[in-house]
N, C-alpha and C positions, 0 to 999 in steps of 0.2 A: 449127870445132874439129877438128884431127888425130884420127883414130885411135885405138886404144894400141897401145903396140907390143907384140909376144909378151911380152916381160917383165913389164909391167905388166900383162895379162891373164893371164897365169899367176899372180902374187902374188894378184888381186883373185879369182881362180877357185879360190885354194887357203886365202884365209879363207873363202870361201863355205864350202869344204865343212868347212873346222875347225867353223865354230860349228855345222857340221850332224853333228859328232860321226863324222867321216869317220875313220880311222886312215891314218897319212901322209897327207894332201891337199897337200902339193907332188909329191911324187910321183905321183898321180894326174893331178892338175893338169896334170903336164909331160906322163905318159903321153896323156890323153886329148888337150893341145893337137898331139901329134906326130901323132894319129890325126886329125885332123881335118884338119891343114894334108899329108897325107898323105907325110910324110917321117920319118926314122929317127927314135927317141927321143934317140938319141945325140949328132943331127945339131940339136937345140933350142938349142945354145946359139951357134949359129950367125946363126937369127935370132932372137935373143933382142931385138938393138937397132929390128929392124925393125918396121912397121906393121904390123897384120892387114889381108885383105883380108876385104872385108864378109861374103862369101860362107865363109870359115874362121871369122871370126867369131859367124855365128849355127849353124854347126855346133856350134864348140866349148862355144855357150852351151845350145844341144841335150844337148849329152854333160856338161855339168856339172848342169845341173839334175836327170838323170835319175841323176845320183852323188850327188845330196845328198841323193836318198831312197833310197838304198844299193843302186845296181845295181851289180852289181859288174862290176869294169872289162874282166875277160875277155869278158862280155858285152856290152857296149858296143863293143868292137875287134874280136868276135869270135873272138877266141884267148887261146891258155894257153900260155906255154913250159914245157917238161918235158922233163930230162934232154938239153937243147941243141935241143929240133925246138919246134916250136911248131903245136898243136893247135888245130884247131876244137871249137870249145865254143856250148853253146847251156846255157837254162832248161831241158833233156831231161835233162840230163847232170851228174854231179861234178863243178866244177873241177877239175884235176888238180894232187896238192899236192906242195909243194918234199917233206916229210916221207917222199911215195911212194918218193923215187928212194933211199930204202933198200933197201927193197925188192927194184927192180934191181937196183943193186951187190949185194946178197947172189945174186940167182937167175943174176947172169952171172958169179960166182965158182966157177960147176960146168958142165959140159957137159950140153946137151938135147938134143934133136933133135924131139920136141913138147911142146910146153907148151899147157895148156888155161887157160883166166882165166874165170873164176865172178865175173857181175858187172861185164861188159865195160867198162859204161858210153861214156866216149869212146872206147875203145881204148887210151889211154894207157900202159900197162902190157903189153898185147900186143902192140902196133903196136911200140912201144921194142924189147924184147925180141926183136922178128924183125926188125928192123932192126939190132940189135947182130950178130943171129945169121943171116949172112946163106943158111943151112943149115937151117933150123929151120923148121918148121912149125907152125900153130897154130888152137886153137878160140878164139872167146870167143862166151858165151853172157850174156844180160842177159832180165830177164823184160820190159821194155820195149822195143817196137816202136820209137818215135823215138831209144833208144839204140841196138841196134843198129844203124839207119841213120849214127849218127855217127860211131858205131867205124868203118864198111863205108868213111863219107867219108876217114877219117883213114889210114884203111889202104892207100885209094887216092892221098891224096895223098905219103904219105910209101913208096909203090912198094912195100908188101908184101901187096897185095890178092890174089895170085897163091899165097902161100902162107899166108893168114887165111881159115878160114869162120867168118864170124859168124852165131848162130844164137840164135833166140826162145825162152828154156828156164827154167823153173824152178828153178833152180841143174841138176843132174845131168840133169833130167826128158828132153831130147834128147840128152843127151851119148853118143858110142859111141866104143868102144874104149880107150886106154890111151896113157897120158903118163909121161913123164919129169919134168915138172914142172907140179905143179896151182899155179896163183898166186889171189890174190884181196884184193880191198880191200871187205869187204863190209859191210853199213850197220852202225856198229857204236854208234850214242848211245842211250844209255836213253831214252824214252821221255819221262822226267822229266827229264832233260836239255835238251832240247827246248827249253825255258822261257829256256834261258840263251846261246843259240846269236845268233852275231851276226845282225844283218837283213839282209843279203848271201848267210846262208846260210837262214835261215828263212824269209824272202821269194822266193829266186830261183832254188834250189836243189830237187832233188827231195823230195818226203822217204823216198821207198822206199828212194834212196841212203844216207839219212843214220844211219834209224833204223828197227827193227824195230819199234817199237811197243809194246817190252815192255822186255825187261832188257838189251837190247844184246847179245846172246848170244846169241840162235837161229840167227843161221847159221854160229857155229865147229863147233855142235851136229851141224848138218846133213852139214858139210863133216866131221867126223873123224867124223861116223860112215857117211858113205857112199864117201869120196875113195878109199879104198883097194880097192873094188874099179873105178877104174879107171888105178892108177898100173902103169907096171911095176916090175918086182923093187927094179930100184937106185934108183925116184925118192922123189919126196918134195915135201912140201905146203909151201907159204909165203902166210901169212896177215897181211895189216896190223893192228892192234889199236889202240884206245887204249889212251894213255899210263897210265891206272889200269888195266887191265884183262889185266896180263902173270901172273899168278898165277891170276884165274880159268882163260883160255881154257889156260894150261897145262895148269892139270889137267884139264877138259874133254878134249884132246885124250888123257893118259894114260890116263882113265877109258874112255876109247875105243878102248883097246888098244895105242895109237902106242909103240914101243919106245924112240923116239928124239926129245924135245921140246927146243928149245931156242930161247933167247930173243935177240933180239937189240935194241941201242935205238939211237935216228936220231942225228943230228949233235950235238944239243943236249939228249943224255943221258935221253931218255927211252924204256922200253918201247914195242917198234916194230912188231916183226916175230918171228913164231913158224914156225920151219919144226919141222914132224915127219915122221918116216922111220918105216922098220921096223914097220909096221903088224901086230898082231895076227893 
């Protein structure tokens, strides 16, 4: 008996994972078989007609089984694309979401010259941003030792190790001196939330990233009531949010003195991103 060839192991690997309740499983499918047979995603329909070799074969059967109990595929390939670079990720770390690269487009619509990120996690968001800004300098801080090591990898791979200290902090707790731009994507799901979160992210995901443990709110708290004393004069804070949660942290940040709050929402129309200025 032949084989099968990529085609027919891609079909037969993407009901696997349908009836295992996978979201897209051809696409994973096709992702994980590109990773295994070690050639571009792109480059799958190329050997679509051909045979697997046995040795790709029980790879791919490796990475499909370990997707049908919901590891998610960044962690399976090891990487995340974001904002065109593509990140090392691990279970230490957030995936880094399409959602974030608002975020950027907002914080690279004004001039910096340092930016601090609360919350490092992969680097994603500082690593981008001093790589946009090839002039910029920058902290991230993460209360997790194996996150900062990821940010440190990713800063080195994508050549801005030179101008990133990543550092072990508390949110503010090591932070010294003053920025033009404070950024942050910080754990922002209620507690109660939790309950309803896919197995991708509840299974393989930090949860210090995810969620405070309480109302999803304790570190906008933190952040507008400490950030301003380490911005200078003209900067100003940019915070990710949940998509329900553009009216609380609003006013959190008002109530905190910020003179200037303003909301912004991502591709697909929803509350995204709070910068405030003018601090009290």
């Amino acid at each position: 008996m032949s084989a099968p060839t990529a085609a027919q192991a891609m079909a037969a690997a993407a009901a696997r994972l349908r009836a295992a309740g996978v979201p897209d499983p051809a696409r994973d499918a096709r992702l994980l078989l590109a990773h295994a047979a070690s050639v571009d995603a792109a480059r799958i329909t190329l050997i679509a007609p051909e045979e697997i070799a046995p040795e790709i074969a029980e790879r791919f059967e490796h990475l499909i089984a370990l997707r049908a109990i919901r590891v998610p595929v960044s962690h399976l390939v090891g990487q995340r694309a974001f904002y065109g670079r593509d990140f090392k990720v691990s279970a230490d770390v957030l995936d880094p979401r399409p959602e974030t690269e608002t975020l950027i487009e907002l914080a690279l619509a004004d001039p910096f010259e340092r930016v601090l990120d609360l919350g490092v996690g992969s680097g994603c968001i500082l690593v981008t941003l001093l790589a946009e800004r090839g002039e910029a300098r920058g902290v991230g801080v993460d209360m997790s030792e194996a996150a900062c090591l990821q940010a440190s990898a990713n800063a080195v791979l994508h050549q801005v190790a030179g101008r990133a200290e990543i550092l072990q902090s508390d949110w503010f707790e090591a932070v010294e001196g003053r920025f033009d731009l404070i950024v942050s994507n910080p754990p922002y799901l209620a507690a109660e939330e939790m309950a309803q979160v896919a197995p991708e992210l509840a299974r393989h995901e930090p949860a210090m990233a995810l969620t405070d443990g309480a109302d999803g709110l304790s570190a906008y708290r933190v952040i507008a009531g400490q950030a301003q004393g380490y911005l200078t004069a003209a900067g100003h804070v940019m915070v990710e949010i949940g998509w329900q949660q553009g009216d609380a942290v609003q006013q959190i940040f008002r109530d905190a003195g910020w003179g200037r709050v303003t909301l912004a929402q991502d591709l697909d129309g929803r509350a995204r991103v709070i910068t405030a200025s003018d601090p009290a």
